[in-house]
C-alpha positions in Angstrom: 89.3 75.3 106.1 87.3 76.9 103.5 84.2 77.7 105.9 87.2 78.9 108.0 88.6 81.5 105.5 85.7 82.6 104.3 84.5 83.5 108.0 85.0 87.0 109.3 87.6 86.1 111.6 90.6 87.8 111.2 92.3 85.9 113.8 92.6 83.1 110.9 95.4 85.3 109.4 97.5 83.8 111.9 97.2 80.3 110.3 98.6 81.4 107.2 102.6 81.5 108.5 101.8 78.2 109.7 100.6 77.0 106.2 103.3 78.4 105.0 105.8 76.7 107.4 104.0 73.3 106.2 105.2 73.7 102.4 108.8 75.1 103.6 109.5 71.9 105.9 107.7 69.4 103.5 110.4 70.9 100.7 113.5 71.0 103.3 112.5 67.4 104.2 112.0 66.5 100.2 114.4 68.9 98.8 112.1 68.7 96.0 112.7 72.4 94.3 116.4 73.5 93.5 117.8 75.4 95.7 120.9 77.5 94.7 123.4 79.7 96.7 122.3 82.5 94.1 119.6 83.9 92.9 118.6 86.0 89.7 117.9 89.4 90.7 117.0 91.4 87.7 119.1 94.3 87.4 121.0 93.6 90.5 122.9 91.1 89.4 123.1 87.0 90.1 124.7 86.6 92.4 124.1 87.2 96.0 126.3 86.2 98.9 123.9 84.3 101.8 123.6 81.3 102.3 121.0 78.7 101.2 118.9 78.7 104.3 118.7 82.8 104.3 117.3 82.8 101.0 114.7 79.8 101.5 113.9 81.8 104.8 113.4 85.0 103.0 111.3 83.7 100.2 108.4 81.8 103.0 108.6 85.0 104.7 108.1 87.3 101.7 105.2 84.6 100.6 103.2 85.7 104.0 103.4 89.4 103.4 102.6 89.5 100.0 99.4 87.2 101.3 98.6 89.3 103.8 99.1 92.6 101.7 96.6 91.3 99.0 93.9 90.5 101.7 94.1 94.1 103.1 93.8 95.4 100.0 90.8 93.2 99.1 89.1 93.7 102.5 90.3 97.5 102.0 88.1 98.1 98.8 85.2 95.9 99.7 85.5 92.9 96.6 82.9 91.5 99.0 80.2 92.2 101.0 82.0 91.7 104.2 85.3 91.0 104.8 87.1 87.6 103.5 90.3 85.9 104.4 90.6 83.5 101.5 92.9 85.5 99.1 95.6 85.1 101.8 95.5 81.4 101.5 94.8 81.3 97.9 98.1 83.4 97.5 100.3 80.6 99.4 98.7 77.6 98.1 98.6 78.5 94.4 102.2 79.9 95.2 103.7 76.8 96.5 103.9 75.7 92.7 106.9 78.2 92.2 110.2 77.9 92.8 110.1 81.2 94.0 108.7 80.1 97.1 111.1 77.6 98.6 114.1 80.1 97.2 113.8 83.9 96.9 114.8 85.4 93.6 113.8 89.1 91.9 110.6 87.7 90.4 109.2 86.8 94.3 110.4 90.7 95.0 108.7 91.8 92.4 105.6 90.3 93.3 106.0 92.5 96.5 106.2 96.0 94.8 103.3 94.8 92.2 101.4 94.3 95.2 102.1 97.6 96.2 101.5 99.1 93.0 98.1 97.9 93.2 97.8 99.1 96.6 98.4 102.6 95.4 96.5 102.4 92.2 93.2 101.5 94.2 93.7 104.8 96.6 92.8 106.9 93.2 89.5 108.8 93.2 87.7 110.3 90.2 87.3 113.8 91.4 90.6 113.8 93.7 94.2 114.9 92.5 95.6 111.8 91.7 99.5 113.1 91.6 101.0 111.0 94.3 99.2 107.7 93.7 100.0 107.6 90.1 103.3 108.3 91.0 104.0 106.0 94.0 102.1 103.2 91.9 104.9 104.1 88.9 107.7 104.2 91.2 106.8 100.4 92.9 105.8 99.2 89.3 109.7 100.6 88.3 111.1 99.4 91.2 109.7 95.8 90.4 110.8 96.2 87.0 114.4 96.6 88.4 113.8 93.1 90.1 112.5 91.8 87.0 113.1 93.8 83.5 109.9 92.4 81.6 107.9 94.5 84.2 109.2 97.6 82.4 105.8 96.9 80.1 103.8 97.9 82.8 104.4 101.5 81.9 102.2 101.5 79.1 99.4 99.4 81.3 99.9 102.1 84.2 98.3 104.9 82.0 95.4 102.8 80.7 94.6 101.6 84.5 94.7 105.0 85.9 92.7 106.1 83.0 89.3 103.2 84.3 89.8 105.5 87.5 90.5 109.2 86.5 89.8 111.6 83.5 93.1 111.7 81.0 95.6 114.3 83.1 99.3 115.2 80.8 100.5 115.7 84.3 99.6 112.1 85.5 100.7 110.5 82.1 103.9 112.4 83.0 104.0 111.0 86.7 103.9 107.5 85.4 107.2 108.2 82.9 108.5 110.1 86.0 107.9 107.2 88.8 109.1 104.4 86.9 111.8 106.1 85.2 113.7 106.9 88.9 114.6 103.1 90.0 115.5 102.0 86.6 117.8 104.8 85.9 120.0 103.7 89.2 119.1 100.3 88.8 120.7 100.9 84.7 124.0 102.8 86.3 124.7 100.4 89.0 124.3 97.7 85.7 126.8 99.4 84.0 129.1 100.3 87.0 129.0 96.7 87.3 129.2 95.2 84.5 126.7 93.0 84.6 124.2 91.3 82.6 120.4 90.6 82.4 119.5 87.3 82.9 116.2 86.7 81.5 116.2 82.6 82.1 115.2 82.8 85.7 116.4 79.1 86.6 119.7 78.3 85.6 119.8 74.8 87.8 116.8 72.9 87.8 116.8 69.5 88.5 113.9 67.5 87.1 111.9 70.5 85.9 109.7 68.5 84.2 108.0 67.2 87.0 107.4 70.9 88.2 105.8 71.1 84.7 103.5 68.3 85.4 102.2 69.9 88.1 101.6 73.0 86.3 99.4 71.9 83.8 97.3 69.2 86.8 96.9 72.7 89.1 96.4 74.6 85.4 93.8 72.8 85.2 92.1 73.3 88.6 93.0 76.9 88.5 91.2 77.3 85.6 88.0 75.5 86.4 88.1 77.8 89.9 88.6 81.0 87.8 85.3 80.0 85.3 83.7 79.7 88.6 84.6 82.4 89.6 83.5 84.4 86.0 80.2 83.1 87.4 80.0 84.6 90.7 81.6 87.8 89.3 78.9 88.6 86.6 76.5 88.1 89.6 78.6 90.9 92.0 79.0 93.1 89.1 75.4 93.4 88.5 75.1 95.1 91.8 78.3 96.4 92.9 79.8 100.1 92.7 81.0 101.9 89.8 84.2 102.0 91.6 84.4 98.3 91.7 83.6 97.6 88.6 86.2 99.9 87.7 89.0 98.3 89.9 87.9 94.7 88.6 89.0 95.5 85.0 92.2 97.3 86.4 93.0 93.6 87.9 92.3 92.1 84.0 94.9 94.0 82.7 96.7 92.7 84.8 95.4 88.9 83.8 96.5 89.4 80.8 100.2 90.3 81.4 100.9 87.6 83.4 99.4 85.6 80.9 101.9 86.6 78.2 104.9 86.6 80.4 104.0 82.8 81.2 103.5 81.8 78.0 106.5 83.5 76.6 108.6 82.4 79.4 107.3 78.4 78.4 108.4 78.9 74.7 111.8 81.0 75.3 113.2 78.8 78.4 110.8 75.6 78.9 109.9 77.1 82.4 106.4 78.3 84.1 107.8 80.5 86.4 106.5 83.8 85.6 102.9 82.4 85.5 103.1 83.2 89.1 102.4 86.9 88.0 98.9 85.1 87.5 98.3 84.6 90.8 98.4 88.3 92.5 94.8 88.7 90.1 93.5 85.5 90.8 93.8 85.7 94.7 91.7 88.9 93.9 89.2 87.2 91.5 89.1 83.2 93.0 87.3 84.0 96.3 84.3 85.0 94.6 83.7 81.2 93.3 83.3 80.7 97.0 80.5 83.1 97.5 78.0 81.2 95.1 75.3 79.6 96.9 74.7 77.2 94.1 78.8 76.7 92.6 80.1 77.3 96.5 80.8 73.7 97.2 81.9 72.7 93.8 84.7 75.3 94.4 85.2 74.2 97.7 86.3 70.8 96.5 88.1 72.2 93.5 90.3 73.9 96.3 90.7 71.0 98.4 91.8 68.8 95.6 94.2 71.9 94.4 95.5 72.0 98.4 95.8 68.2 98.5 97.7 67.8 96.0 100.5 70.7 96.4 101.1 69.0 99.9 101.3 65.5 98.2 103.3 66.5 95.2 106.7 66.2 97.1 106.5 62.5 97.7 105.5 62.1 94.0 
């Protein structure tokens, strides 16, 4: 499967809906993650009326386009000397740990406009206007903070990413205020039109969690050994990649470390992992390159097959 990914086939992107339909059936047959008639939505709301099946539906689906959107970004700016398929599958796999994924809620959405904040925030050149990428990236990253209020510290992180790419513009500072400032001011009157309620605790019924913890730390642990490997392999690139690379790798570290905090909070404040999943839009960018190593290649290769093993076999556990 590796071999597979790793291949320049882009036919294999048609596998991935098909990986993805193996994780939805093995939950409908286990019914091992909650599912709920509602889901948390942010600023939305709670509450949304559809039924069980449209929202487990939704979330696979929205799981295979955020894959596929984060391998055409990574083919897009050349992370690798030729093209790769493996951050698609990375995505799903390390994503079947979520709760997100068998049940669509406003964190899974906003993994969708982060995506496409990143998207935007990689068109920026150094001696091009940068106007309407800094805004489009402000508007997605406010538009996912609608979905998901924490995300409203990305604003601060938006200026200091567009800064590794351009010179220090007032008017682009400005854009970034501007962008995000648009969604959350309707999202904030439709709030309190409504009156609603943010619910920060994103999983109000959740039967045996603890087990779902238990997996986290087993695959925390194998996603961590991958990523060292992957430090490895990326020293090695950086050495003789493009400024501009370089200069999009640390924009993705910011990023690291953001959805490091939000997990870590989220595990002290509500006992739940949930928003580590922010982890893994930067790690599908940064764990293919543990797969390039001609020397650590195959001890990644089983790291992965042990991680993919055992998020099939954890709902019979």
């Amino acid at each position: 499967m590796v071999k597979l990914f790793l291949g320049n086939r882009t036919a294999v992107l048609f596998l991935i809906p098909f990986v993805m339909m193996g994780y939805f059936l093995l939950d409908q047959l286990t019914n091992y993650y909650p599912h709920n008639a509602e889901t948390n939505i942010g600023m939305w709301g709670f509450s949304i009326p559809l039924s069980e099946s449209i929202l487990e539906v939704t979330g696979a689906v929205l799981i295979v386009l955020n894959a596929l959107a984060i391998n055409a970004i990574y083919n897009a700016n050349e992370f690798f000397e030729r093209n790769s398929y493996m951050p698609s599958l990375l995505y799903v796999v390390m994503m079947s740990f979520y709760h997100a994924t068998y049940s669509i809620d406003g964190l899974l959405v906003a993994h969708t406009f982060v995506i496409g904040m990143i998207s935007q925030l990689f068109l920026l050149r150094q001696n091009e206007d940068g106007r309407k990428h800094v805004f489009n990236s402000s508007f997605l990253a406010g538009c996912a903070a609608t979905f998901h209020p924490p995300l409203v510290l990305l604003a601060p992180l938006l200026i200091i990413m567009v800064r590794r790419i351009r010179p220090f513009v007032f008017r682009e500072a400005l854009m970034v205020v501007v962008g995000m400032g648009i969604p959350l001011l309707y999202a904030g009157v439709y709030l309190w039109l409504s009156d609603t309620e943010i619910v920060l605790k994103l999983i109000d019924k959740a039967a045996d969690y603890t087990s779902k913890q238990t997996d986290f730390l087993i695959t925390a642990v194998l996603f961590t050994l991958l990523f060292l490997l992957s430090l490895l392999s990326i020293r090695s690139r950086m050495k003789t990649s493009s400024i501009r690379l370089k200069k999009l790798v640390s924009m993705l570290w910011w990023l690291v470390l953001l959805g490091a905090f939000f997990g870590v909070a989220d595990f002290f404040m509500y006992g739940q992992i949930e928003r580590f999943s922010f982890l893994m839009i930067p790690l599908s960018f940064f764990l293919p390159f543990s797969f390039s190593s001609p020397t650590l290649g195959g001890l990644a290769a089983f790291l992965f097959y042990i991680t993919f093993g055992y998020s099939c076999l954890k709902f019979f556990l």
